[in-house]
C-alpha positions in Angstrom: 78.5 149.7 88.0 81.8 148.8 90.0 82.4 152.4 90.3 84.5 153.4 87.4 81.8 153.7 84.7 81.5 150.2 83.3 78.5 148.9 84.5 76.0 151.2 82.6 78.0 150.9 79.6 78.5 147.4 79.0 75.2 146.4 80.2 73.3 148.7 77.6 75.6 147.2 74.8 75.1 143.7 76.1 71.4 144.6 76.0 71.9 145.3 71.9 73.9 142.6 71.1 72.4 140.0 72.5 68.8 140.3 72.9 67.2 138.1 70.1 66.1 139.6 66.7 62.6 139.5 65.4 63.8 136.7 63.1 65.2 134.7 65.8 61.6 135.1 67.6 60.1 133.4 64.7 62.4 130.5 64.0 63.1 130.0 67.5 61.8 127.2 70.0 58.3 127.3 69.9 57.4 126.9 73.7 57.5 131.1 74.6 57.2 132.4 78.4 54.4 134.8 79.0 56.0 137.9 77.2 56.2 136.0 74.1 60.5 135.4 74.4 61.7 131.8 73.7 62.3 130.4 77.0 65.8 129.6 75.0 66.6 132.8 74.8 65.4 133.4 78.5 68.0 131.2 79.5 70.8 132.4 77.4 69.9 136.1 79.0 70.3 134.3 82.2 73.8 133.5 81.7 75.0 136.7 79.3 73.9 138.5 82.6 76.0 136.4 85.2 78.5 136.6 83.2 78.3 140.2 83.3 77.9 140.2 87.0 81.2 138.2 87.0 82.7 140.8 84.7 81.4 144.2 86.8 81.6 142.4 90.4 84.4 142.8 92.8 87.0 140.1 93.8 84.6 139.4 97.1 81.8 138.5 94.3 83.8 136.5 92.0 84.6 134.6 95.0 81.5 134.0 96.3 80.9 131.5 93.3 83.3 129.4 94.6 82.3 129.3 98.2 80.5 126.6 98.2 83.3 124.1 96.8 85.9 125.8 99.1 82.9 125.2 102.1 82.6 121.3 100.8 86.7 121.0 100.9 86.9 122.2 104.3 84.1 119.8 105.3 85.3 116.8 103.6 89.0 117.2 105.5 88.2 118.3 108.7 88.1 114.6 110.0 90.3 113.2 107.5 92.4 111.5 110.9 88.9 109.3 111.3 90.1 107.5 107.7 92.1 104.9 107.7 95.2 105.5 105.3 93.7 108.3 104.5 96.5 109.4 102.3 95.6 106.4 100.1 92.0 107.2 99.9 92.0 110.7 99.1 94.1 113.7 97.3 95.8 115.9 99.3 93.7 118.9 100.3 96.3 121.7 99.8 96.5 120.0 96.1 92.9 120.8 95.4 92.7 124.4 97.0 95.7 125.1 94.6 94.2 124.1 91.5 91.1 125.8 92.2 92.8 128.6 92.8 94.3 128.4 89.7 91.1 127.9 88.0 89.0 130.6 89.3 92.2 132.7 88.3 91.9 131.5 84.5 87.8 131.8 84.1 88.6 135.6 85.5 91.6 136.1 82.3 89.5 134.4 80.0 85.9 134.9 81.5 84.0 135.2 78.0 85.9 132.4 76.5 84.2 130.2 79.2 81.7 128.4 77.0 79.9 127.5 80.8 80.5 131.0 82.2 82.1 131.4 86.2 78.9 130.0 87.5 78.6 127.2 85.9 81.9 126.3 86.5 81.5 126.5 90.2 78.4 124.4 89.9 81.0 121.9 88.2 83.5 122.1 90.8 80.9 121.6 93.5 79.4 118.6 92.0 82.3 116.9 91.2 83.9 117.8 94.7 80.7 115.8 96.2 81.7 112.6 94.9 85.6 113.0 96.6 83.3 113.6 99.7 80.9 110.3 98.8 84.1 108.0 99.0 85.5 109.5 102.1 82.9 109.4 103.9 82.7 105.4 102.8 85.9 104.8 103.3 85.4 106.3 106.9 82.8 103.9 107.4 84.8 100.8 105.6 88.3 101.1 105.6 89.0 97.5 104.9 87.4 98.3 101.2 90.9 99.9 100.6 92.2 96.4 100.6 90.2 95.4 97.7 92.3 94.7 94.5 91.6 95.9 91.1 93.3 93.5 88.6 94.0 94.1 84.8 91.5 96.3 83.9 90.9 97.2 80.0 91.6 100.7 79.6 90.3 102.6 76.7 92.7 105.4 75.5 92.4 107.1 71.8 92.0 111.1 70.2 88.9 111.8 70.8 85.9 111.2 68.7 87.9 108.2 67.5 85.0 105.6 68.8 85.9 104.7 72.5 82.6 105.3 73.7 81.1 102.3 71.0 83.6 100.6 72.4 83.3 101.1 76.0 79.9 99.4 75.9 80.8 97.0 73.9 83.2 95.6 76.0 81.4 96.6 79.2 78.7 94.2 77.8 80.4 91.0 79.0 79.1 89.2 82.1 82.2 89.1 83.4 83.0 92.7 83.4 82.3 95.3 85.9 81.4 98.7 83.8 81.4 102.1 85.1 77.5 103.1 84.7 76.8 106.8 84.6 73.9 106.1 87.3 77.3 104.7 89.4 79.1 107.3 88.3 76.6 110.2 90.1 75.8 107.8 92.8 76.4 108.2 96.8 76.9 104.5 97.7 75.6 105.1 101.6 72.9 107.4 100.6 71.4 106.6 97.2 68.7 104.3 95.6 69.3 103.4 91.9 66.3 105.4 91.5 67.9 108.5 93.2 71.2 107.8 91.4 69.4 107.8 88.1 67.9 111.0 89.1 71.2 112.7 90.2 72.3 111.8 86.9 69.4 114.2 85.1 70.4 117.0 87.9 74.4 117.0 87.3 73.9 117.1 83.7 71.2 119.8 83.6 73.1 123.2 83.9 70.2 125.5 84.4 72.6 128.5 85.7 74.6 128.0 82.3 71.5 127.1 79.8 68.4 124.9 79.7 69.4 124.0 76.0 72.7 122.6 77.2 72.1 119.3 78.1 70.0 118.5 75.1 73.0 119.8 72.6 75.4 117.9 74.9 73.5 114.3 74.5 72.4 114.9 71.1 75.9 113.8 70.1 77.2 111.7 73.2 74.1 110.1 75.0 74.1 110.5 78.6 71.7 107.2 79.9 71.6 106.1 83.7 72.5 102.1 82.3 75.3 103.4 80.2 79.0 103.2 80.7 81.0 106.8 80.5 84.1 108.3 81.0 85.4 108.0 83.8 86.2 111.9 83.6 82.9 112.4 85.0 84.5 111.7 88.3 87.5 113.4 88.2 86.9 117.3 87.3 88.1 118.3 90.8 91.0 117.3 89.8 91.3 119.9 86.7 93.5 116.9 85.0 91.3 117.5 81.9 91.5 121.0 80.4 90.0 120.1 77.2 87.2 120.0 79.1 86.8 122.2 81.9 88.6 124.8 79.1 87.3 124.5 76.2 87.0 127.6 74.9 90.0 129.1 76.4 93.6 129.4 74.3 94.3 126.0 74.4 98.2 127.1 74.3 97.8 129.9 77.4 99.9 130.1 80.2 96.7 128.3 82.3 96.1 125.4 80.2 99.4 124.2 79.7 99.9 124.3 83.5 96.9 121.8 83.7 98.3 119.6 80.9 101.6 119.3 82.5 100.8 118.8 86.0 102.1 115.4 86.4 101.1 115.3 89.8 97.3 116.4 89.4 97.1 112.8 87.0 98.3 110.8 89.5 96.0 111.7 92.3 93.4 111.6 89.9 94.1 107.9 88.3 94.7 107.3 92.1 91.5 108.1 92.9 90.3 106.7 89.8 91.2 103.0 91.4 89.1 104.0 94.7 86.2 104.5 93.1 86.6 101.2 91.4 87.1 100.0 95.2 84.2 101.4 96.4 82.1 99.7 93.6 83.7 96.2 94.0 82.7 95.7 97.2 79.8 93.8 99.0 79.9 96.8 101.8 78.7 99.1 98.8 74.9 98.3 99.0 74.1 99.4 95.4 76.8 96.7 94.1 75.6 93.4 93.0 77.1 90.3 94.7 78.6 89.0 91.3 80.3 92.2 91.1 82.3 92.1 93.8 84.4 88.9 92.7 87.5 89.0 92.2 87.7 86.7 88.5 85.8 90.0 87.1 87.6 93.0 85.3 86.8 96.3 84.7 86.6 98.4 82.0 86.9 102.3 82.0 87.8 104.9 79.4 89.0 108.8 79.0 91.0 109.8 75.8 92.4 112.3 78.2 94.5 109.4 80.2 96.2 109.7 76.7 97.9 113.0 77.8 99.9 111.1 80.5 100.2 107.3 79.8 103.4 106.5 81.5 101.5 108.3 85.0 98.5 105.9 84.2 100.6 102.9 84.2 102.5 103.2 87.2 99.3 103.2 89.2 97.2 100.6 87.2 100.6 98.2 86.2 98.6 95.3 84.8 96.1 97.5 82.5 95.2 95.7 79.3 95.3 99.1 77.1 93.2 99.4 74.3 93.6 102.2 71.4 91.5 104.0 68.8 92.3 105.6 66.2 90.7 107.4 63.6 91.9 109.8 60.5 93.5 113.0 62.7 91.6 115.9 60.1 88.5 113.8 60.7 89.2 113.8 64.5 89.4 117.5 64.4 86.2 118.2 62.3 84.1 116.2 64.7 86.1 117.2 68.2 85.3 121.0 67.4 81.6 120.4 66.0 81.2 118.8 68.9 82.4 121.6 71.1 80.6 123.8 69.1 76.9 122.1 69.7 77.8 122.4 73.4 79.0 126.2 73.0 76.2 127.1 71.1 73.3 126.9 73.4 74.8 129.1 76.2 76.5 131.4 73.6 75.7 133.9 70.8 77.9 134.3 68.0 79.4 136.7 69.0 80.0 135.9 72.4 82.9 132.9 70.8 85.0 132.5 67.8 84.7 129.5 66.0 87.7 129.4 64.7 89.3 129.4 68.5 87.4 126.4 69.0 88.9 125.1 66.2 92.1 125.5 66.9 91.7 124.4 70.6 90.7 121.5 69.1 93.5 121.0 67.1 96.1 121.6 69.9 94.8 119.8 72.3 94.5 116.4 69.5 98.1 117.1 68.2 99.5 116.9 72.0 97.3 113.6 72.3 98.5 112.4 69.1 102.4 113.5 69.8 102.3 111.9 73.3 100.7 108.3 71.9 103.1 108.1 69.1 105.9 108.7 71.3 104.5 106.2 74.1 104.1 103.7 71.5 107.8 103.7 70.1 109.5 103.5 73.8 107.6 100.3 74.7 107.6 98.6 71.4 107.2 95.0 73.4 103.9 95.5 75.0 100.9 93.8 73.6 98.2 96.8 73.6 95.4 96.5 71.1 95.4 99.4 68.5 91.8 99.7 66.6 90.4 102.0 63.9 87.3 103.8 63.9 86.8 102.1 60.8 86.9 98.7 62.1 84.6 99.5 65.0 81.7 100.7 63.2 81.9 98.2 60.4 82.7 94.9 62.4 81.9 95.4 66.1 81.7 92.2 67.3 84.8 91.5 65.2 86.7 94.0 66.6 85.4 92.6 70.4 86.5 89.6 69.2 90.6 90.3 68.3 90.8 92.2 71.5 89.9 89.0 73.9 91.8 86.9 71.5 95.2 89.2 71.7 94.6 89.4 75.3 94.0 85.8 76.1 90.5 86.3 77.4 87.5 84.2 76.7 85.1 85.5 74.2 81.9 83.1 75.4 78.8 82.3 73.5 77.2 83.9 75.9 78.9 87.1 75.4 79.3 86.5 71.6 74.7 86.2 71.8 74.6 89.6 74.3 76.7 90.9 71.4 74.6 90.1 68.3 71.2 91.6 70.0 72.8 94.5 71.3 73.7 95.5 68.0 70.8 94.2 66.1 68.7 96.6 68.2 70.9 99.4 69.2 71.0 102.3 67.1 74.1 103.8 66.3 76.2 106.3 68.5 76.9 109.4 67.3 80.1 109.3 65.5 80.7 112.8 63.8 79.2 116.3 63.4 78.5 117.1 60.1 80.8 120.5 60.0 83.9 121.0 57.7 87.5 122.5 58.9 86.3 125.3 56.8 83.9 126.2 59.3 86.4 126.7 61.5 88.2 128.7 59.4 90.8 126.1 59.1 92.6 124.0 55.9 93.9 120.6 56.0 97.9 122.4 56.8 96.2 124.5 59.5 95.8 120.8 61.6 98.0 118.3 59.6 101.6 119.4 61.8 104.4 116.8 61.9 102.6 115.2 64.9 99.5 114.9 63.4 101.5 113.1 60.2 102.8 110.8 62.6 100.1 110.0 64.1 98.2 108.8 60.9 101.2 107.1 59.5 101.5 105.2 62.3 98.0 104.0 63.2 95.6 104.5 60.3 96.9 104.8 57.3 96.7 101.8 55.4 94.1 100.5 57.8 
């Protein structure tokens, strides 16, 4: 108890509802710890009772959770004098105290909304703070890598669920292009083997303080290889610039989340960092790099339907992107967006620890502000030459669709390129593209998601298509 009588209470009635019922035993996981309970349901009493302890604790003890990041920020600007335009190389401190403020203040208003719970979230914070502190400490040791240019890069924007990551590795596939690896991604260039890289990789995306089941529901529907290309938001949760993410369970129209979606300033140090990285892993100081990556004919090619919340920011620091967009049916956005939330809620929450229909409309919001904001973008720069695909065309005609983007860009689409192509998807199976779940499972009806935005947004890019 914090002294007023909680404690007892809430921990007895957190005992009821969520220890597992004798038909949950049966059908469970089948691998039981020594008492007989499904280690599954070990681990979601693992994080029902930090949670709690987050709940009953005082301020000191909410705090502590975040101790460690605040401990790393310290350490990571303590000798930011020793960097060489330092300014250029890294955010602002006093910018990345604030937002962590800010979002240890929202997981304490909306702490059982959090589908990864306080601690996880710290965990987050911390590991993603660790790769701000991997390129400092390179650009401390090579400050002439800050000279490197990164030239027209193909940048992958869309809702999501709309097929970006299909296409990512398809068009990370060509010789000639540099591709943001997960394994690079969770890498420290002046530490790290590609063995121990490919290890982190298993670590950061194994959430044992939030669920062991986590991981598997997460790469069940977006797989999470070492070799693969990802998001480049993997890199920039520090920066909070992703809500959808980092808040997916909270009221995606609160006071908190609309602060992150509107924070102009939090995008541009994060696409700003975004181009370091790229620095750091186009250059022959970088001992993981491969010499052929670090020339300068090669391009690179990221993606993060999030960028799509702030396009114009994206473009004043990466001038010369080559922007490419998917689209896909909005309703069928949502459906698969909020299944896909859901599979990752799920394992670390019971039922009635979330409301489906939340996630559902989080869903919704956050897609009609994407799908408001490319519309928009779209009609004020009517003379630029982006490529706009459909989920349709992707899956049914991949190479095809490779194909019309080099050729609108004036790129060469080799045979050598053209034969990686072919084999990769002759032998690849076929990415996840959908969760089988209906609107009505979210308690939601084609009106509850179809707002004048949403309209727009299918008029405009898939109808007809």
């Amino acid at each position: 108890s914090d002294g007023d009588g909680r404690g007892k209470l809430l921990l007895a009635t957190v005992s009821v509802l969520y220890w597992p019922s004798p038909a949950k035993r049966k059908t469970a996981v089948t691998m039981t710890s020594k008492k007989g309970l499904p280690m599954q349901h070990w681990g979601e009493m693992r994080c029902h009772i930090r949670m709690l302890n987050w709940l009953l604790g005082s301020e000191a003890r909410r705090k502590a959770d975040f101790a460690e990041p605040r401990k790393r920020l310290d350490e990571m600007y303590a000798g930011l004098s020793e960097v060489k335009d330092a300014e250029a190389a890294l955010p602002k401190k006093e910018r990345l105290l604030e937002m962590m403020n800010y979002f240890e203040e929202a997981l304490n208003k909306y702490m059982f909304q959090s589908f990864i719970g306080a601690k996880g979230a710290a965990i987050f914070v911390d590991r993603s703070l660790e790769k701000i502190q991997w390129a400092y400490e390179f650009f401390r040791k090579y400050p002439r890598a800050l000279e490197k240019k990164i030239e027209k890069p193909i940048i992958i924007l869309g809702l999501h669920r709309t097929g970006s990551t299909t296409l990512q590795r398809l068009l990370s596939l060509d010789p000639s292009a540099n591709e943001m690896n997960l394994w690079k991604i969770c890498a420290d260039p002046l530490n790290d083997t590609y063995k121990s890289a490919c290890t982190r990789v298993l670590d950061h995306f194994t959430f044992d303080a939030v669920s062991p089941s986590f991981q598997k529901a997460l790469v069940d529907y977006h797989p999470m290889l070492p070799d693969l290309p990802d998001e480049d938001v993997m890199i920039l949760f520090p920066f909070f610039c992703m809500p959808e993410d980092h808040m997916m369970n909270f009221p995606a129209d609160s006071e908190h989340v609309q602060r992150f979606m509107n924070d102009v300033q939090q995008r541009k140090d994060a696409f700003k960092f975004v181009r370091q990285w790229m620095k750091m892993w186009s250059v022959k100081e970088n001992p993981l790099v491969k010499p052929e990556e670090t020339e300068e004919t090669r391009h690179w090619v990221i993606k993060n339907p999030s960028h799509g919340y702030a396009i114009k920011e994206l473009l004043e620091e990466f001038p010369d992107a080559r922007l490419v967009f998917t689209h896909r049916k909005f309703a069928d956005c949502i459906k698969s967006m909020a299944g896909l939330k859901l599979v990752c809620v799920a394992p670390v929450t019971e039922p009635s620890m979330f409301d489906s229909h939340l996630i559902g409309m989080n869903a919704t919001i956050f897609e009609q502000i994407l799908a408001r904001r490319t519309v928009e973008f779209v009609k004020e720069h009517p003379s630029r030459d982006d490529v706009h695909v459909t989920h349709k065309k992707i899956m049914a005609d991949p190479i095809g669709t490779v194909r019309d983007i080099y050729e609108q860009f004036g790129m060469p689409f080799t045979e050598e390129y053209h034969q990686i192509l072919k084999e990769f998807v002759a032998g690849s199976p076929p990415v996840p593209s959908a969760v089988k779940k209906s609107l009505s499972h979210f308690g939601l009806t084609v009106d509850d998601v179809m707002n004048a935005d949403a309209a727009a947004y299918d008029a405009m890019f898939v109808d007809g298509k």
